[in-house]
C-alpha positions in Angstrom: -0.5 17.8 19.6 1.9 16.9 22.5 2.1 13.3 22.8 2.3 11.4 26.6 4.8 8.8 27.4 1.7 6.7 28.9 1.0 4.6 26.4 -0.9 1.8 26.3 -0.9 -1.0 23.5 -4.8 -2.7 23.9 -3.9 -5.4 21.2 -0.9 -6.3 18.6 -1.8 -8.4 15.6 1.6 -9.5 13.2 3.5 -5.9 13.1 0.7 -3.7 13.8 -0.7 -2.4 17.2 -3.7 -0.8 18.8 -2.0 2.0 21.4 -4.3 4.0 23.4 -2.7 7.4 25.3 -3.5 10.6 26.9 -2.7 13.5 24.5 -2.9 17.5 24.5 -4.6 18.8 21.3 -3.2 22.1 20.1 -6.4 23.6 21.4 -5.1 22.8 25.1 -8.3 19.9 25.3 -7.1 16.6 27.1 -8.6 14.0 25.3 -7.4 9.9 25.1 -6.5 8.8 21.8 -6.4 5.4 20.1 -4.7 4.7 16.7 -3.4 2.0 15.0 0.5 1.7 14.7 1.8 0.6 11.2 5.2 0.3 10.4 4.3 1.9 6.6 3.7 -0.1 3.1 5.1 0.3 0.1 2.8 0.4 -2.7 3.7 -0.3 -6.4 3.1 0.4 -10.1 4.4 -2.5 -12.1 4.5 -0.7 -15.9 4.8 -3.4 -18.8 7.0 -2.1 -22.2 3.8 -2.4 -24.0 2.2 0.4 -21.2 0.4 -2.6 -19.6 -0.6 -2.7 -16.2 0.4 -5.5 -14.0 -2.1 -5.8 -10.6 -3.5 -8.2 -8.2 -7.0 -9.5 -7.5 -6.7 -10.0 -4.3 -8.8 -11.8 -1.8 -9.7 -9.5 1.2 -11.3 -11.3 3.8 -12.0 -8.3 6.4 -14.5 -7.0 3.0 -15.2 -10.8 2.3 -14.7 -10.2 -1.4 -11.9 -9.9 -4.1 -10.6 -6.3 -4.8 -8.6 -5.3 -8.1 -5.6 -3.4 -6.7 -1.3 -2.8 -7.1 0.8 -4.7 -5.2 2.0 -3.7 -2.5 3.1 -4.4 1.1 4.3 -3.9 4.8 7.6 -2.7 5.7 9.4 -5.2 7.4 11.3 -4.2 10.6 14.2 -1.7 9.7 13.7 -2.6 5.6 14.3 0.0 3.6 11.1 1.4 1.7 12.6 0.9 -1.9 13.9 -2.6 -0.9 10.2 -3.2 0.5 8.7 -2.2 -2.9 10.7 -4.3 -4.8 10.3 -7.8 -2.3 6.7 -6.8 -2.7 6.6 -6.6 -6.6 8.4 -10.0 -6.7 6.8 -12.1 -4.1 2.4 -10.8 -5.3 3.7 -10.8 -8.8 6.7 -12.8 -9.6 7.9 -9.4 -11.7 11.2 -7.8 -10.7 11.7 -4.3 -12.0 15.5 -2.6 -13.3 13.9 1.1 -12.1 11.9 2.3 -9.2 10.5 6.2 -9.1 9.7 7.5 -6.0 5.6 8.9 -6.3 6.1 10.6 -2.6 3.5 9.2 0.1 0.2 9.0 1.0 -1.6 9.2 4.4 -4.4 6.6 4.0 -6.1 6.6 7.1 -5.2 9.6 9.4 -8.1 9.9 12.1 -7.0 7.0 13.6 -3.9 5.1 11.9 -0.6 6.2 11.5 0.4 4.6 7.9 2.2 6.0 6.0 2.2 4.4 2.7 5.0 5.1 -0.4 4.1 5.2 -3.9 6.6 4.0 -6.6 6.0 3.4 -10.4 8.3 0.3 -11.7 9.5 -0.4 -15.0 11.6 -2.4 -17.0 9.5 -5.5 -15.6 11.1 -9.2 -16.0 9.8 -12.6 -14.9 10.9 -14.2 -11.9 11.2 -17.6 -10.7 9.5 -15.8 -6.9 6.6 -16.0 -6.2 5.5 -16.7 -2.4 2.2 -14.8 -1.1 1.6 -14.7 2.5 0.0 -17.5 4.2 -3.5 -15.6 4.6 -3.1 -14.1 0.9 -5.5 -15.3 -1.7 -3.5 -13.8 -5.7 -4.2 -13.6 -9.1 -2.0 -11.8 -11.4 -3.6 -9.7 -13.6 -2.4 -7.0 -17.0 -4.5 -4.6 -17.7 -4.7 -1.6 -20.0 -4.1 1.9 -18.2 -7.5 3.2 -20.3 -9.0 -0.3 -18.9 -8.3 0.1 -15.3 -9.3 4.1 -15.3 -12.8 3.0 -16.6 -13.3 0.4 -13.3 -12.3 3.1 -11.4 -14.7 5.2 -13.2 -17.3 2.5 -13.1 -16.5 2.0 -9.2 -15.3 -1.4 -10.0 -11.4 -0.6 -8.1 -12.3 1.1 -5.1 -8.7 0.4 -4.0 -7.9 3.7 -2.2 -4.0 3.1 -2.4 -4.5 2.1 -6.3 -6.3 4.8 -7.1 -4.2 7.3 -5.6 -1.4 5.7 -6.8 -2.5 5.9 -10.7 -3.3 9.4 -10.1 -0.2 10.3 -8.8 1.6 8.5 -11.8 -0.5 10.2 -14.4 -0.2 13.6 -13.2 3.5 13.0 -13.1 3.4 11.5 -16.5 5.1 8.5 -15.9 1.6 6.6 -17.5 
């Protein structure tokens, strides 16, 4: 795909845009193309000593309804994605973590969103004295059993995409 330098941003909201350009497929068809521009999230696996989970229900007013899911946030501009994952952890959980594993990335939305979001598991949780949610962020902390949380995703209760792929990554890495 051979991208033009005739962009055209239709609408920014916070730190994310709607960009709409003229691009050559691989194929050699012209076609316009309009995708949301997102500086990345990082999203996070907050692993308790006792093998606890620790996740938010979270408000989500674009479903209009609460959704069981990890923390996890936007990059800020220039942050590192680690650095990310931990301000994340702390301010949706009030949890710091001593270690961080990188999962690798996910591509959540790739027809028409360039997101990249980064996975980590954390462990060696503490309590913090932060806690500060977003001004349109609705939280409640929650710990949950791993064998819990797999049955709402089996019962379609967590329909989290980034949780879900997120637990599956940690399991098949074995680090739950």
């Amino acid at each position: 795909m051979t991208l033009s330098s005739s962009k055209k941003t239709i609408h920014t909201w916070k730190s994310i845009s709607l960009v709409e350009e003229p691009i050559t497929l691989p194929n050699g068809k012209e076609i316009t193309h309009t995708t949301i521009v997102h500086p990345g999230a990082a999203v996070i696996l907050p692993v308790c000593e006792d093998g606890q989970i620790v996740m938010v229900n979270q408000f989500r007013p674009s479903l209009n309804k609460w959704l069981l899911e990890l923390p996890a946030g936007t990059l800020e501009s220039s942050e590192d994605v680690e650095a990310c994952a931990k301000r994340e952890l702390e301010e949706e959980t009030g949890f710091s973590a001593q270690e961080f594993f990188s999962l690798g990335q996910v591509t959540p939305l790739a027809g028409f969103c360039d997101e990249i979001q980064y996975l980590y598991v954390a462990k060696g949780l503490c309590k913090t004295c932060r806690y500060e949610c977003d001004d349109d962020e609705v939280i409640e902390v929650v710990r949950i059993s791993i064998e819990a949380l797999e049955q709402k995703i089996i019962n379609g209760e967590i329909t989290d995409a980034k949780t879900i792929a997120c637990i599956s990554k940690a399991k098949l890495c074995g680090y739950i």
